[in-house]
Backbone bond lengths (Angstrom), bond angles and torsions (degrees), N, CA, C in turn:
res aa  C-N    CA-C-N  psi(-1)  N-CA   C-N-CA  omega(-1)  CA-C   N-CA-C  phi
1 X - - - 1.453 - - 1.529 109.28 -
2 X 1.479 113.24 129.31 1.476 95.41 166.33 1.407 137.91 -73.75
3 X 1.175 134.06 169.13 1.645 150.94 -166.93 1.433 80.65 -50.02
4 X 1.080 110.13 -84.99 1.988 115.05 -150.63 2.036 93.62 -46.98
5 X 0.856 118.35 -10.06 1.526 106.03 -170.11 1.753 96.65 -90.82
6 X 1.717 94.36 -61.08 1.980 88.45 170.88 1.141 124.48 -46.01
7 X 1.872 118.68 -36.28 1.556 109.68 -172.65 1.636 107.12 -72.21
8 X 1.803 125.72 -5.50 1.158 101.79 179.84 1.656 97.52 -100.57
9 X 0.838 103.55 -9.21 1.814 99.28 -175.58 1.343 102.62 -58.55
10 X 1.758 101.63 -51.67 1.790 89.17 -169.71 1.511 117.10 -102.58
11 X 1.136 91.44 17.19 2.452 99.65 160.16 1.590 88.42 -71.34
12 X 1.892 111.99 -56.17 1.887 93.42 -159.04 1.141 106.81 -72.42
13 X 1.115 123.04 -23.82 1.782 112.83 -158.63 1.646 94.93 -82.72
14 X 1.549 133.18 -32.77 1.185 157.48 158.46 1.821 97.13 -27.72
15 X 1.099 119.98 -67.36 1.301 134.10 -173.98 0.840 108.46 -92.18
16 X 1.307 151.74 -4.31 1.874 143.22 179.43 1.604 76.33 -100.26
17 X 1.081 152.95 -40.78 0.918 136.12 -159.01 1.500 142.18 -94.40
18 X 1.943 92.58 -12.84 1.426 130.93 138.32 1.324 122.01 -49.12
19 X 1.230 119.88 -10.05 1.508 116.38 176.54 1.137 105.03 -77.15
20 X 1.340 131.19 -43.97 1.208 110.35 174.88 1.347 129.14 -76.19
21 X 1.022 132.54 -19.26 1.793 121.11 155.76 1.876 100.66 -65.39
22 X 1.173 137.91 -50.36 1.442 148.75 172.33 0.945 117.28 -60.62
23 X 1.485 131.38 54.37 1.788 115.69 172.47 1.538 125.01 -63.39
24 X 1.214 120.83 152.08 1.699 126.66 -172.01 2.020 114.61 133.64
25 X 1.413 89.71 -8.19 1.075 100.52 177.02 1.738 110.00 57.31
26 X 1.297 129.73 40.93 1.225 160.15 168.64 1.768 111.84 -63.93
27 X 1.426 105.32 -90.10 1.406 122.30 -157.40 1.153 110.72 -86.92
28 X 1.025 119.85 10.87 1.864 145.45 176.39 1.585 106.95 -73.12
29 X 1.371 107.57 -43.67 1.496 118.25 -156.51 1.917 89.22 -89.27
30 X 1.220 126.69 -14.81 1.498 107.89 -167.97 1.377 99.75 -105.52
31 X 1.467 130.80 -25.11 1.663 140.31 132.11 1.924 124.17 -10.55
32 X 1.582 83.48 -63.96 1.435 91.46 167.31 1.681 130.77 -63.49
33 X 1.532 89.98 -30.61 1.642 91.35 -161.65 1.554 94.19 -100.92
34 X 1.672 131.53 0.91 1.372 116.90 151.23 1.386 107.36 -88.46
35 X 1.279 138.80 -2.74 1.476 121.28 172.93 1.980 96.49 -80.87
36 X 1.296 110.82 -20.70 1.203 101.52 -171.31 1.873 98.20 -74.15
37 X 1.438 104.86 -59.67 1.069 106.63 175.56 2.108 119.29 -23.77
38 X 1.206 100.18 -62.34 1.625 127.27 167.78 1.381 89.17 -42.80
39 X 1.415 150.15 -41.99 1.840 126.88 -154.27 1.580 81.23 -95.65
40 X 1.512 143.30 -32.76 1.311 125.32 -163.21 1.369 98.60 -119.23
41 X 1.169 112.64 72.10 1.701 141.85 173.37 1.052 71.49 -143.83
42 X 1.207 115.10 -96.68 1.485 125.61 -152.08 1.255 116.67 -24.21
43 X 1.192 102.09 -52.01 2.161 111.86 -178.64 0.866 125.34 -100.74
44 X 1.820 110.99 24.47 1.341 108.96 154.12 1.490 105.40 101.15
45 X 1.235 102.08 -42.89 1.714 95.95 177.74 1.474 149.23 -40.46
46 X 1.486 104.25 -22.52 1.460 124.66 171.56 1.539 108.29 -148.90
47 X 0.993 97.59 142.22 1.741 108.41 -149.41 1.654 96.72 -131.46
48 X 1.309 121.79 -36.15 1.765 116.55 -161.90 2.066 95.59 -114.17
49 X 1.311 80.52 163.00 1.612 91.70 -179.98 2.218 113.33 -62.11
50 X 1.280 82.15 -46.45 1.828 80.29 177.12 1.222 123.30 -70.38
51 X 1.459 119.94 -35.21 1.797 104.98 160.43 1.182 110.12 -80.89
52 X 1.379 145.38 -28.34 1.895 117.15 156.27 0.947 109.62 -52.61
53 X 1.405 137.39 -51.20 1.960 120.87 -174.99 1.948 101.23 -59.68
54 X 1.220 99.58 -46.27 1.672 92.62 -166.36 1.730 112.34 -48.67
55 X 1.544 109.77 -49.19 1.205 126.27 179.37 1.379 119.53 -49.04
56 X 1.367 90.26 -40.58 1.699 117.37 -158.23 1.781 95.77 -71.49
57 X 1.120 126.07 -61.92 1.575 134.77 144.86 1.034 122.86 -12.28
58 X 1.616 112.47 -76.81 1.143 135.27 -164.37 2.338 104.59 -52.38
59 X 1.662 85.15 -49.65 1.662 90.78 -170.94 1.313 116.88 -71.49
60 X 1.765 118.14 -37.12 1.493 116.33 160.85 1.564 114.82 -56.49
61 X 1.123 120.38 -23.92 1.693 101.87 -178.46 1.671 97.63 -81.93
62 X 1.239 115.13 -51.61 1.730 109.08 174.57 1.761 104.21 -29.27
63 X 1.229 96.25 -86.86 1.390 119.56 -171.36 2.041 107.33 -30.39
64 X 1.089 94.80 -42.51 1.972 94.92 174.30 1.064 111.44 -54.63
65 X 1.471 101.09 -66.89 1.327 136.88 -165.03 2.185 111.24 -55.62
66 X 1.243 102.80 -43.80 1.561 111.53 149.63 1.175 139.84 -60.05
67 X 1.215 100.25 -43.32 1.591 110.98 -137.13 2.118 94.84 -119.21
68 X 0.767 129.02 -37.28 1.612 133.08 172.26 0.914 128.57 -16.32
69 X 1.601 88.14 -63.34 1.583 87.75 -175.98 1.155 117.70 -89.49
70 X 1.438 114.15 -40.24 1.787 108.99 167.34 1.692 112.84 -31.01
71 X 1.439 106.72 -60.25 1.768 108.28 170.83 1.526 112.97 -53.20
72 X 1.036 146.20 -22.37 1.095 124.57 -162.89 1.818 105.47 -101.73
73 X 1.380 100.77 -29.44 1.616 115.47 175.84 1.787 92.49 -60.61
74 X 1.184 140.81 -66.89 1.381 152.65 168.62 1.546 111.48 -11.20
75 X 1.769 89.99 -78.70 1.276 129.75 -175.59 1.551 120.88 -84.86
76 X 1.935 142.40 39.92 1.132 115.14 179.40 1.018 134.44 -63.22
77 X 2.045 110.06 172.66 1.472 85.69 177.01 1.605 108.29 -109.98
78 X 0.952 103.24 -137.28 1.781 118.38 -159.41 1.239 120.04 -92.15
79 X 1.603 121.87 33.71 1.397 128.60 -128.86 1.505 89.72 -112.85
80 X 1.243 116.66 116.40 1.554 107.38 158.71 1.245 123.87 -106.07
81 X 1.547 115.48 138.48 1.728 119.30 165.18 1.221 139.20 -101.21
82 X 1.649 93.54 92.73 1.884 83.43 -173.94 1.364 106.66 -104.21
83 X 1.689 99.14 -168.85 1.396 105.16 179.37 1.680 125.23 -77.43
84 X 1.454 98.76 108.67 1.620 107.13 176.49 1.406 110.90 -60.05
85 X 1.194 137.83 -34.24 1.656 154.92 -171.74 1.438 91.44 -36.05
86 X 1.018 173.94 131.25 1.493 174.83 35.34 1.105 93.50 49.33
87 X 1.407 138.29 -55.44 1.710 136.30 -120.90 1.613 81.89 -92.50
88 X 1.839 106.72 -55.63 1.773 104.21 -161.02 1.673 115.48 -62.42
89 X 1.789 96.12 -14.28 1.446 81.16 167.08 1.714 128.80 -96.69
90 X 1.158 95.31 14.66 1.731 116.81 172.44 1.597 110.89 -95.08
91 X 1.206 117.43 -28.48 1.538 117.17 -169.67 1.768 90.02 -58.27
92 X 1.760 91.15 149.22 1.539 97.66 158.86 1.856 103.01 83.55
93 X 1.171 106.37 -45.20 1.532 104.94 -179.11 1.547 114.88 -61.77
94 X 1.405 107.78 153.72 1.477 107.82 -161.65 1.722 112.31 -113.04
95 X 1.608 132.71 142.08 1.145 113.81 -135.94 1.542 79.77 -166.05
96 X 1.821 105.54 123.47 1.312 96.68 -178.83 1.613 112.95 -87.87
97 X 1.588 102.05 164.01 1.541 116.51 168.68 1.451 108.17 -46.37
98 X 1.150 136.11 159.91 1.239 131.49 155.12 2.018 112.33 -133.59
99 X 1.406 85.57 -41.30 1.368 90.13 179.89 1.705 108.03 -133.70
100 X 1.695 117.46 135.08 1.501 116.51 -170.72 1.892 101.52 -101.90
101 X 1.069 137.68 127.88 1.537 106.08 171.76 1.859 106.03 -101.25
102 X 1.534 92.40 131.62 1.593 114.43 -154.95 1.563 107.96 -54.28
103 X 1.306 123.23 -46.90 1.637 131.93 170.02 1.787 106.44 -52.24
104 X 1.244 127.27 -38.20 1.267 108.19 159.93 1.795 114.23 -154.18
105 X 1.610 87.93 114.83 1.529 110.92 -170.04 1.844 116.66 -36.28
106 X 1.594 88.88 -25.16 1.341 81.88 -149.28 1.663 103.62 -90.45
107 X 1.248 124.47 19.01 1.192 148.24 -142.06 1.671 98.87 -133.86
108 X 1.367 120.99 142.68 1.682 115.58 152.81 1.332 103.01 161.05
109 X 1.552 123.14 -139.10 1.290 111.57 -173.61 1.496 111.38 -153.53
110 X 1.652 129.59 158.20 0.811 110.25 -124.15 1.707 83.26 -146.98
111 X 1.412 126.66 135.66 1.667 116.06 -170.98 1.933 89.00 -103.64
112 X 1.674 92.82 131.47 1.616 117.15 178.64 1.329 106.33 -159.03
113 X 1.240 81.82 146.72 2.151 94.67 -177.97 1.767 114.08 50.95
114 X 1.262 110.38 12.28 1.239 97.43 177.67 1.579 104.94 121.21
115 X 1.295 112.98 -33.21 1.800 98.88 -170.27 1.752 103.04 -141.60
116 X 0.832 113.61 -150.60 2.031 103.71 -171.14 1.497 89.94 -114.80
117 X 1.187 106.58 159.66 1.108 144.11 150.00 1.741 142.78 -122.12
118 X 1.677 124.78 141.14 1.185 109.83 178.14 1.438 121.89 -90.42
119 X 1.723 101.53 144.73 1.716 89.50 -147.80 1.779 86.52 -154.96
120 X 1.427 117.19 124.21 1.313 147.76 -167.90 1.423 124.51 -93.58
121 X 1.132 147.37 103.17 1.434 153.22 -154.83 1.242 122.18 -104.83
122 X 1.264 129.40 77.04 1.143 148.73 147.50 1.452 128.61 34.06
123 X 1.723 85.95 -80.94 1.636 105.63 -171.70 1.318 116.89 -105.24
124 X 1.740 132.45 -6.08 1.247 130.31 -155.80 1.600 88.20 173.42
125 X 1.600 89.86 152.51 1.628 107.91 164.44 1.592 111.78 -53.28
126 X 1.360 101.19 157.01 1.255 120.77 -169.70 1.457 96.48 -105.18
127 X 1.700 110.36 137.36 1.779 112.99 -169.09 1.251 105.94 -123.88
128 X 1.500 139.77 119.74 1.097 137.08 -132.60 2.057 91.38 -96.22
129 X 1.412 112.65 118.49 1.302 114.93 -164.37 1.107 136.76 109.93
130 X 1.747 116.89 -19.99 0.716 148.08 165.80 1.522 108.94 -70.77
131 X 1.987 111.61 148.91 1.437 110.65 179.19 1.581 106.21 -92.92
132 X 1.358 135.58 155.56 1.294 137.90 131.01 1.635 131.00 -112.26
133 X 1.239 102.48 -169.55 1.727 98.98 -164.76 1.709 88.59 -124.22
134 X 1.366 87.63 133.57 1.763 97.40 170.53 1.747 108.90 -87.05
135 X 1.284 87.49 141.78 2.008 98.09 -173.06 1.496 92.45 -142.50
136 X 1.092 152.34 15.77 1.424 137.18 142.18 1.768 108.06 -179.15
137 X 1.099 106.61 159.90 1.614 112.81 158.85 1.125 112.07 -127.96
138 X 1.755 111.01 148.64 1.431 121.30 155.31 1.178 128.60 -132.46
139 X 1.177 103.04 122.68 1.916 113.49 -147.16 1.386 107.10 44.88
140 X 1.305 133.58 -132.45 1.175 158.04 -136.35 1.621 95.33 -111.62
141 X 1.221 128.50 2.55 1.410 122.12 147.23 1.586 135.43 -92.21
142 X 1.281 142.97 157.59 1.093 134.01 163.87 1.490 100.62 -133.68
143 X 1.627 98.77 143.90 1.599 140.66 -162.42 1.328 83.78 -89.43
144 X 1.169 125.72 142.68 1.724 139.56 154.88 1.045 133.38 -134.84
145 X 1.395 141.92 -174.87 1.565 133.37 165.23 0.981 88.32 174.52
146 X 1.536 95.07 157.48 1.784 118.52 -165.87 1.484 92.85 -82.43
147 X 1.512 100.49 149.61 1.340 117.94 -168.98 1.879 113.26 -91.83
148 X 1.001 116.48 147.39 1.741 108.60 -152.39 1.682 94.18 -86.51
149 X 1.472 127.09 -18.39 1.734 135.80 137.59 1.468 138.50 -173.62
150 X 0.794 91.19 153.63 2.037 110.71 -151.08 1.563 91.00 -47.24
151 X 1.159 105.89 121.08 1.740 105.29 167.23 1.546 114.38 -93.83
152 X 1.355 126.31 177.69 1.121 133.86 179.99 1.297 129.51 -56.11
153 X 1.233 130.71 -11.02 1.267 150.00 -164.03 1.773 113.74 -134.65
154 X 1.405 120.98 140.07 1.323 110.90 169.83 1.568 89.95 -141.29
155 X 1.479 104.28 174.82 1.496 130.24 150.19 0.959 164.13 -143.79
């Protein structure tokens, strides 16, 4: 076999085989289209360096452009979707008082994620030390209420 036929054999097999360090099913398709390249070496069909690159181009964009999504419907990947919402995964969690402001009890602030927040009490004065349970925010406030009992965990 000649050189130009081996150097395309082992670009695709080189790159089909990059898929697995490369997931996305990407570098697969330019693998393929130098083994294709490699069958028309072989038979004569392309003989000079600029129609193998042209081809060579030309068949990976086909081949993407075809072939992708069928592979990827086949083939997914590892993609999980959770909930970005921050807040819904805060509802319910319990978060002590830190600070009450004295003119109105029901009012003060509240240590979460790391730093305080102002945070409004519902059903009863707010007791400075005391835990509550977050049940909504609006904007830059959080809704609370005393929790009906202290579970094992705080934050």
């Amino acid at each position: 076999m000649p050189p130009l036929v081996w150097f395309w054999v082992v670009l695709g097999l080189v790159l089909i085989l990059g898929e697995l360090v490369v997931p996305g099913v990407v570098i697969v398709f330019p693998g393929v289209a130098a083994l294709l390249i490699a069958l028309g070496t072989y038979l004569g069909y392309l003989d000079t360096w600029p129609s193998m690159l042209g081809w060579w181009l030309g068949s990976t964009t086909v081949l993407v452009l075809l072939l992708r999504r069928i592979c990827l419907r086949f083939l997914p990947g590892e993609t999980q979707k959770g909930n970005i919402d921050e807040d819904l995964d805060a509802f319910g969690t319990l978060v002590k008082v830190v600070q009450v402001d004295p003119s109105r009890p029901q009012r003060g602030r509240i240590a979460f994620r790391g730093t305080t927040w102002d945070a409004e009490c519902l059903d009863e004065h707010m007791v400075e030390g005391a835990f509550v349970r977050l049940i909504q925010r609006e904007n830059m406030l959080w809704v609370v209420e005393h929790p009906d009992a202290l579970p094992t965990t705080q934050t």
